[in-house]
Backbone of each chain as nested JSON, in Angstrom:
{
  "chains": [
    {"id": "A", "residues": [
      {"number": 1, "name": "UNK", "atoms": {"N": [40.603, -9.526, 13.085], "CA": [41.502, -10.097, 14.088], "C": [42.865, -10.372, 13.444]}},
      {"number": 2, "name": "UNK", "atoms": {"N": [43.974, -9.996, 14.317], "CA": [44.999, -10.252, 13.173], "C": [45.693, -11.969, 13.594]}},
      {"number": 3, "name": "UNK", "atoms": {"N": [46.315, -12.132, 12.69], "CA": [46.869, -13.514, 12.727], "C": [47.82, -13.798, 14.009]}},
      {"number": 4, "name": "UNK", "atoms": {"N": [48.238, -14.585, 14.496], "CA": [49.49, -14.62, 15.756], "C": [50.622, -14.798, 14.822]}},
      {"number": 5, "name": "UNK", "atoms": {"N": [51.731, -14.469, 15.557], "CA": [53.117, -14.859, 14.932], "C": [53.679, -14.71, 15.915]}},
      {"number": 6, "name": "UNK", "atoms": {"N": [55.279, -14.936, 15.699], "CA": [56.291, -14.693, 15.905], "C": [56.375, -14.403, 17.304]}},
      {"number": 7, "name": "UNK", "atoms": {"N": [56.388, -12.814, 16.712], "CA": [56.504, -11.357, 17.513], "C": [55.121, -11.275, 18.375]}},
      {"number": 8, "name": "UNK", "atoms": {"N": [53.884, -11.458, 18.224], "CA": [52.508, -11.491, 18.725], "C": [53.064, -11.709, 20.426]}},
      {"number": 9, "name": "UNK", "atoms": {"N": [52.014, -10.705, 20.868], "CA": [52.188, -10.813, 22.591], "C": [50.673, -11.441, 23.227]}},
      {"number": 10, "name": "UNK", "atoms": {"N": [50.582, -12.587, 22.66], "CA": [48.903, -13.234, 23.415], "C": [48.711, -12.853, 24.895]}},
      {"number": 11, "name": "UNK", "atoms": {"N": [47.525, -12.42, 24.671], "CA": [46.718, -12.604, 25.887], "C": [45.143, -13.212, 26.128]}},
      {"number": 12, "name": "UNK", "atoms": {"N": [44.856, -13.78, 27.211], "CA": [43.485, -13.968, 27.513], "C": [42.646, -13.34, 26.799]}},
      {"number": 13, "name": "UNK", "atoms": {"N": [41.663, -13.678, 26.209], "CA": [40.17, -12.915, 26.039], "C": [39.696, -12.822, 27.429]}},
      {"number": 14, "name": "UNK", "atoms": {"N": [39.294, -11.525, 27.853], "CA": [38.479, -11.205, 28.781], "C": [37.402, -12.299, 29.525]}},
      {"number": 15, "name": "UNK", "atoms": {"N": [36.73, -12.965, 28.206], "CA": [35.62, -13.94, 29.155], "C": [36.211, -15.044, 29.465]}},
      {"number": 16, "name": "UNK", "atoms": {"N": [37.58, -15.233, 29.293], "CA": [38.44, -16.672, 29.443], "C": [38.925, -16.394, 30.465]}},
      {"number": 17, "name": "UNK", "atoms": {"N": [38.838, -17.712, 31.745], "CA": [39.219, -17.592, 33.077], "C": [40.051, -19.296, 32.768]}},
      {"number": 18, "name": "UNK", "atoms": {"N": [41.327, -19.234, 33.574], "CA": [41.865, -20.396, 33.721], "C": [41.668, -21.271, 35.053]}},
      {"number": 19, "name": "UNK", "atoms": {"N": [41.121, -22.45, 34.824], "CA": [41.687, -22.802, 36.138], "C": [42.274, -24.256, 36.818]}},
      {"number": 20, "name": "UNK", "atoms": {"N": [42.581, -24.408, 37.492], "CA": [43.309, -25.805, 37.832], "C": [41.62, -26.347, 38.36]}},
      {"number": 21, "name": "UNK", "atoms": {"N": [41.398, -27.861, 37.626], "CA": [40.161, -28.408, 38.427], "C": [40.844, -29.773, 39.579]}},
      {"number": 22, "name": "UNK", "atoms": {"N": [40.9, -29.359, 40.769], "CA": [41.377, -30.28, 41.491], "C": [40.792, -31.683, 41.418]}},
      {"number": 23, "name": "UNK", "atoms": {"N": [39.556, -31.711, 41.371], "CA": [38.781, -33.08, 41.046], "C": [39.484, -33.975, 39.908]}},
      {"number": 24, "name": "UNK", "atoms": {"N": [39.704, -33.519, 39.054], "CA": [39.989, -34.318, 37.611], "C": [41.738, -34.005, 37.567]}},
      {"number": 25, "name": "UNK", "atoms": {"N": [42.696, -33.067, 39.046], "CA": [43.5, -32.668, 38.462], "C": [43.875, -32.0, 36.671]}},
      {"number": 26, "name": "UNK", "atoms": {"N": [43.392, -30.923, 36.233], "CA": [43.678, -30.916, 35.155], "C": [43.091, -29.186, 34.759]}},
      {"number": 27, "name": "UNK", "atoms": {"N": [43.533, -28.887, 33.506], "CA": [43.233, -27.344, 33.552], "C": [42.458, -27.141, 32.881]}},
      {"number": 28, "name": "UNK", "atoms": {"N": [40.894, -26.508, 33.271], "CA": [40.533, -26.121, 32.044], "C": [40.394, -24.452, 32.391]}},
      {"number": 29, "name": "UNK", "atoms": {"N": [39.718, -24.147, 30.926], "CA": [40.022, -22.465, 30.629], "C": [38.213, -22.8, 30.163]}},
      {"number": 30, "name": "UNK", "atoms": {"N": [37.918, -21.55, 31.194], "CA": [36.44, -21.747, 30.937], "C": [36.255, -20.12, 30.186]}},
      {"number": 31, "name": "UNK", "atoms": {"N": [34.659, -20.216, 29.598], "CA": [34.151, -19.601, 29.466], "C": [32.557, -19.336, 29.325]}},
      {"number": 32, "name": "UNK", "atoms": {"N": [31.681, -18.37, 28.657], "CA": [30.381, -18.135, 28.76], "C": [29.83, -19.667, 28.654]}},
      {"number": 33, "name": "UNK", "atoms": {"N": [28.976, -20.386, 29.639], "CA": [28.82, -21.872, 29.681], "C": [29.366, -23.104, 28.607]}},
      {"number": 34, "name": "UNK", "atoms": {"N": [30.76, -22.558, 28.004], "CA": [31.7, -23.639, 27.751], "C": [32.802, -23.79, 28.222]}},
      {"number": 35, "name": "UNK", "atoms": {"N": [33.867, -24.665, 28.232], "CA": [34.842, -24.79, 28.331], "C": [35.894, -25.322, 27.817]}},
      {"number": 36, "name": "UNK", "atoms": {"N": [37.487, -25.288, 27.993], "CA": [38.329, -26.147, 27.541], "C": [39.2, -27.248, 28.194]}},
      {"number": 37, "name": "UNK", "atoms": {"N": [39.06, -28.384, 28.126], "CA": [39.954, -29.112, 28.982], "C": [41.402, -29.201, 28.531]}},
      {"number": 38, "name": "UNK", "atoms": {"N": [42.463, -28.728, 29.181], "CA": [43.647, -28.653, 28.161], "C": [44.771, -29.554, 28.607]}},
      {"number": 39, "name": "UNK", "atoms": {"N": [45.315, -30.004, 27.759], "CA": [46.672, -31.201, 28.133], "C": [47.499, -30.342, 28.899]}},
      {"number": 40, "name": "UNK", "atoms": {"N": [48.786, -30.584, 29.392], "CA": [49.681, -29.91, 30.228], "C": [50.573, -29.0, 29.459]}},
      {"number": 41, "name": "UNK", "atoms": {"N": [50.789, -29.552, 28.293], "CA": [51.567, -27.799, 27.655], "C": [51.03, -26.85, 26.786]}},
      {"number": 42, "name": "UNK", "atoms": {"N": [49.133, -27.62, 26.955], "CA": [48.562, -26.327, 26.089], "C": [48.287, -25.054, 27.643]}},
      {"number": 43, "name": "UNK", "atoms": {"N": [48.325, -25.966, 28.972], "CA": [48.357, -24.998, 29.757], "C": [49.46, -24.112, 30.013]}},
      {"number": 44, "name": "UNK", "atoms": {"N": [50.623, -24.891, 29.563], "CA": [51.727, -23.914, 29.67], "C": [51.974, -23.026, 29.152]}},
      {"number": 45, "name": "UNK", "atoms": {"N": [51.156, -23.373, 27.51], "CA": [50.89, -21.841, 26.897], "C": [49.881, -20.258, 27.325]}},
      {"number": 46, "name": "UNK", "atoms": {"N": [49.26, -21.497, 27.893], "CA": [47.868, -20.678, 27.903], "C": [48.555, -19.276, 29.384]}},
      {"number": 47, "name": "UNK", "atoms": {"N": [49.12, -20.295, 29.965], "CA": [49.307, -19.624, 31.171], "C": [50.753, -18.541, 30.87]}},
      {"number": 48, "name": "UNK", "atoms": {"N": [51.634, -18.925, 29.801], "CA": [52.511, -17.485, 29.618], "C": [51.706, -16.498, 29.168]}},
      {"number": 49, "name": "UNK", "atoms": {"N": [50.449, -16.498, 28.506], "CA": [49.882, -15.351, 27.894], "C": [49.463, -14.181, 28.441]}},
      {"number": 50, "name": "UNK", "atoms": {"N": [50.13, -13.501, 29.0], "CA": [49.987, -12.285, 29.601], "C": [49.915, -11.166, 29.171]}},
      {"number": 51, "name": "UNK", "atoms": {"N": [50.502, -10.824, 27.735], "CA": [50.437, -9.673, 26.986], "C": [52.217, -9.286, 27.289]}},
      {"number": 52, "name": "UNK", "atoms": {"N": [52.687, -9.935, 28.472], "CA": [53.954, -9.771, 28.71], "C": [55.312, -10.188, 27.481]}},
      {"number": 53, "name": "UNK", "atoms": {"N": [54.953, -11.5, 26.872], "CA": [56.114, -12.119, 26.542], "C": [55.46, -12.531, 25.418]}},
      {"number": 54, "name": "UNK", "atoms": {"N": [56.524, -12.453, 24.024], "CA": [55.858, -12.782, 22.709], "C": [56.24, -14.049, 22.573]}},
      {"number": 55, "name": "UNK", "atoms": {"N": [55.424, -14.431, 21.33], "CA": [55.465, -16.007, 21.343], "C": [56.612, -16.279, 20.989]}},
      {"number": 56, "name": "UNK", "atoms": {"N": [57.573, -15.709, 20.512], "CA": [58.569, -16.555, 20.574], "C": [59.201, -16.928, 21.472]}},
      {"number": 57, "name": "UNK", "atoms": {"N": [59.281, -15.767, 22.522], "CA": [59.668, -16.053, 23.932], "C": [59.02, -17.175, 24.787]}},
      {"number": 58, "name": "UNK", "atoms": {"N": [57.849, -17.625, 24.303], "CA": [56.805, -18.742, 25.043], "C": [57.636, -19.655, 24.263]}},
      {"number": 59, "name": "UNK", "atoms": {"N": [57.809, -19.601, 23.266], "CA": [58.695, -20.569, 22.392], "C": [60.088, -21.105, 23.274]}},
      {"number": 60, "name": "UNK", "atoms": {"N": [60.442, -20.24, 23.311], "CA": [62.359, -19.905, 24.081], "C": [61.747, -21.157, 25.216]}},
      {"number": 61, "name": "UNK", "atoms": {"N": [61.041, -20.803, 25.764], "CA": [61.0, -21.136, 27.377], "C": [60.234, -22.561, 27.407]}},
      {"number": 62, "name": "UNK", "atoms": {"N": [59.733, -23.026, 26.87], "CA": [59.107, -23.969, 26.728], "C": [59.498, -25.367, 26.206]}},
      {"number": 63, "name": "UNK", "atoms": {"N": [60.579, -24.651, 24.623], "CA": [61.599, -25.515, 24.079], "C": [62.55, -25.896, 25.339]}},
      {"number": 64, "name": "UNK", "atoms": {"N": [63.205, -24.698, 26.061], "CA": [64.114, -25.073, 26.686], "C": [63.654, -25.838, 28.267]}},
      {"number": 65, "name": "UNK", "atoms": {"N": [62.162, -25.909, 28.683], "CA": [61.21, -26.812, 29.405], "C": [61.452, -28.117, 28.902]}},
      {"number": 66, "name": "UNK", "atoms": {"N": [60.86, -28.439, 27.8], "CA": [60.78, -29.518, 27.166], "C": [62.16, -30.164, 26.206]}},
      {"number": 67, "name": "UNK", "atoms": {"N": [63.048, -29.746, 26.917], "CA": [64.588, -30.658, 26.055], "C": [64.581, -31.643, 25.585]}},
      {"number": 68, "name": "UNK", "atoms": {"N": [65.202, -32.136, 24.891], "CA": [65.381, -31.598, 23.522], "C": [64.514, -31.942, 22.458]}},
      {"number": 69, "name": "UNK", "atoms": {"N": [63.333, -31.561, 22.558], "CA": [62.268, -31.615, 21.617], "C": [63.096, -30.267, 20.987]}},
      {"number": 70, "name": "UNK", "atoms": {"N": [63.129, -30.147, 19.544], "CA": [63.575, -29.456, 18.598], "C": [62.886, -27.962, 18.505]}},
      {"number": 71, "name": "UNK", "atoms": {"N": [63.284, -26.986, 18.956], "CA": [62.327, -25.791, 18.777], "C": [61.219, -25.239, 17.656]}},
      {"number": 72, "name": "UNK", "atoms": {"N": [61.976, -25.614, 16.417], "CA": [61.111, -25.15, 15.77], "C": [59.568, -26.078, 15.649]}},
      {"number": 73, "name": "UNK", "atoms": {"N": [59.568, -27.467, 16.042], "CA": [58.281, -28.123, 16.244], "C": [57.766, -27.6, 17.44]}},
      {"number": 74, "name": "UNK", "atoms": {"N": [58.446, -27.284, 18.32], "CA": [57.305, -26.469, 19.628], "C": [57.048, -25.444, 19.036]}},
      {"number": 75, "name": "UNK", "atoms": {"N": [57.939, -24.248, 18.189], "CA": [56.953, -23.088, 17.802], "C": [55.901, -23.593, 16.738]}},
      {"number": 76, "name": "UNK", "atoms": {"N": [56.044, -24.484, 15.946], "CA": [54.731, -24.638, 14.832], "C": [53.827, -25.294, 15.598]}},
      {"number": 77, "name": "UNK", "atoms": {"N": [54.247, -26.077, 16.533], "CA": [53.157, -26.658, 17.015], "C": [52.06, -25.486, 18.235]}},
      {"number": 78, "name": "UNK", "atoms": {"N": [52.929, -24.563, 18.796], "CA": [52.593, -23.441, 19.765], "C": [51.765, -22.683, 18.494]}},
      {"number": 79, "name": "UNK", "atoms": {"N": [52.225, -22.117, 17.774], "CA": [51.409, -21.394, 17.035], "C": [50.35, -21.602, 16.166]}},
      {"number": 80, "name": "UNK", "atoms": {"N": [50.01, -23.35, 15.881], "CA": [48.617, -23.768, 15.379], "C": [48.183, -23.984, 16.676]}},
      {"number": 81, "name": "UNK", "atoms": {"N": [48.322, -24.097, 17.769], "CA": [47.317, -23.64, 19.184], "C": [46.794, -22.663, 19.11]}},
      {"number": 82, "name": "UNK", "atoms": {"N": [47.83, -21.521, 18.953], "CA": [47.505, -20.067, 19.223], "C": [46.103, -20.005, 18.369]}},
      {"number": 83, "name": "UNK", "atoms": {"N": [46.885, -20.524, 17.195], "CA": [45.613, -19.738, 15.867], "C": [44.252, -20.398, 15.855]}},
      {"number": 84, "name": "UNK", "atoms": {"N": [44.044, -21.638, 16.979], "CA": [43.12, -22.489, 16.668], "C": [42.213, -21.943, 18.184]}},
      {"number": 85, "name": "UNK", "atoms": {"N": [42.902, -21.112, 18.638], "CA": [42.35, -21.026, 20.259], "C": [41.711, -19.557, 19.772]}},
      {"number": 86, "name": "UNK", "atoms": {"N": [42.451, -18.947, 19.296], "CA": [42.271, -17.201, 18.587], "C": [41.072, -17.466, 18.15]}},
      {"number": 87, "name": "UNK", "atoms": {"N": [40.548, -18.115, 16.753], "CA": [39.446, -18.539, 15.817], "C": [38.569, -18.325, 16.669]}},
      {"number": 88, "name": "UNK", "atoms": {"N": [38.677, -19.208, 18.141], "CA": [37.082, -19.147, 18.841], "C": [37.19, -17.914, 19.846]}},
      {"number": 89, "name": "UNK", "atoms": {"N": [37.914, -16.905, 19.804], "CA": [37.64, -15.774, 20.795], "C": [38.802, -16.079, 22.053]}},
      {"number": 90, "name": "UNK", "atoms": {"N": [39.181, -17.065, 22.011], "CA": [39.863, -17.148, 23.7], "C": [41.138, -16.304, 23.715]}},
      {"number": 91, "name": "UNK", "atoms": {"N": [42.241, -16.152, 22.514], "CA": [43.288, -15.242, 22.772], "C": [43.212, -14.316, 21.833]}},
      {"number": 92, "name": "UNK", "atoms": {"N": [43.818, -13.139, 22.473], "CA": [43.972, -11.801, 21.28], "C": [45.399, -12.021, 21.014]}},
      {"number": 93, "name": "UNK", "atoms": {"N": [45.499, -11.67, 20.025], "CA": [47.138, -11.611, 19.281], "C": [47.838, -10.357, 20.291]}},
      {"number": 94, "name": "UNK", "atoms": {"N": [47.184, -9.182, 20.218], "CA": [48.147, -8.461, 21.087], "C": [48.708, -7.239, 20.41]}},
      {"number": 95, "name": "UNK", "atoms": {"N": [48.189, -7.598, 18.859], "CA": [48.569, -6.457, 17.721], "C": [47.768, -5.941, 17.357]}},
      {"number": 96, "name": "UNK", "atoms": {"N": [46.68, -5.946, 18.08], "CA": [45.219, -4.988, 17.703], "C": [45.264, -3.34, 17.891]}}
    ]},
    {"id": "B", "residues": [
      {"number": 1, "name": "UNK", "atoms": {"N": [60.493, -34.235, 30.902], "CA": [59.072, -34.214, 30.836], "C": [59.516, -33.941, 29.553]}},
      {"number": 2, "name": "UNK", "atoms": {"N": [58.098, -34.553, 28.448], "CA": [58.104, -35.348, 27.076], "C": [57.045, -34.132, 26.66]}},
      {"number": 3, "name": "UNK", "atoms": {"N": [57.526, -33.35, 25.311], "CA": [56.361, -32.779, 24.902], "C": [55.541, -32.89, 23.766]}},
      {"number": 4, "name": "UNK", "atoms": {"N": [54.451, -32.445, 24.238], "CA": [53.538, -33.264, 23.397], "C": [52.705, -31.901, 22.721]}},
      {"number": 5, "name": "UNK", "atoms": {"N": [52.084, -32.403, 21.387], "CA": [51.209, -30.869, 21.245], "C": [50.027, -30.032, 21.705]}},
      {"number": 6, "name": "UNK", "atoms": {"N": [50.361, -29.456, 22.505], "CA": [49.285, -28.324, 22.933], "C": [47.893, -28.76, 22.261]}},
      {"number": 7, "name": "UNK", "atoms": {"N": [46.796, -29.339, 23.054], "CA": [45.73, -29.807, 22.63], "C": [44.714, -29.595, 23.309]}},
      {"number": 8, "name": "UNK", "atoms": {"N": [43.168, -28.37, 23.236], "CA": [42.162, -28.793, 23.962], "C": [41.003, -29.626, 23.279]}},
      {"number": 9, "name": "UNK", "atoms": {"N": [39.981, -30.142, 24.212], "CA": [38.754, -30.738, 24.3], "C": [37.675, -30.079, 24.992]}},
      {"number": 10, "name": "UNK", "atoms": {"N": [36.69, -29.358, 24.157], "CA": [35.604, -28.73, 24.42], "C": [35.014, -29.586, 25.429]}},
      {"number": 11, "name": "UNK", "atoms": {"N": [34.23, -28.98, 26.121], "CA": [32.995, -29.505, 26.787], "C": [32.017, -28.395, 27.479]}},
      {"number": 12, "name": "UNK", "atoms": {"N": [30.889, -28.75, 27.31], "CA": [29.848, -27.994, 27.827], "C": [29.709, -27.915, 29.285]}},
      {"number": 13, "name": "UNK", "atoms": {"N": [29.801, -26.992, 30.147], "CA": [30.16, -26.704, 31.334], "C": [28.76, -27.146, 31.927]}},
      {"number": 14, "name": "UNK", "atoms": {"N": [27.411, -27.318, 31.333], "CA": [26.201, -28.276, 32.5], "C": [26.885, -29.313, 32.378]}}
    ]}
  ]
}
């Protein structure tokens, strides 16, 4: 599996479905009988991952969401998500 | 809106 970076275009793992749970308001990203309950800007990540836009661009858009939190702590902090969500199967880097 | 770090919490879906 290769590492995320930068340039990396994440997407979903196949068995990962997102979804808004209206009951609890809140998102989780399910899968084979587990799931994830995620705070509001791990959904914001979760939900640019399309294979469309590389992380830095999730970076771009997110920093400039969240003003003026300092960019480079949203990308280190975006990219130990990435790599910690990757580990268990849920995103592909995109550079496979 | 205040950001905070991207964080999940497992749970077993039974």
């Amino acid at each position: 599996m290769s590492a995320i970076t930068a340039e990396s275009r994440p997407t979903l793992a196949a068995k990962a479905r997102l979804r808004w749970d209206r009951q609890t308001s809140r998102y989780l990203l399910l899968y084979p009988e587990r799931g994830l309950v995620l705070n509001p800007t791990a959904a914001d990540v979760v939900q640019l991952c399309t294979g469309e836009h590389t992380v830095g661009a999730i970076v771009d858009r997110l920093a400039a969401k969240y003003a003026p939190q300092p960019r480079e702590d949203v990308q280190r902090e975006i990219l130990a998500f990435l790599g910690r969500m990757a580990e268990r199967g849920l995103i592909r880097s995109g550079d496979e | 809106m205040t950001w905070e770090a991207p964080q999940f919490v497992e749970v077993r879906m039974d």
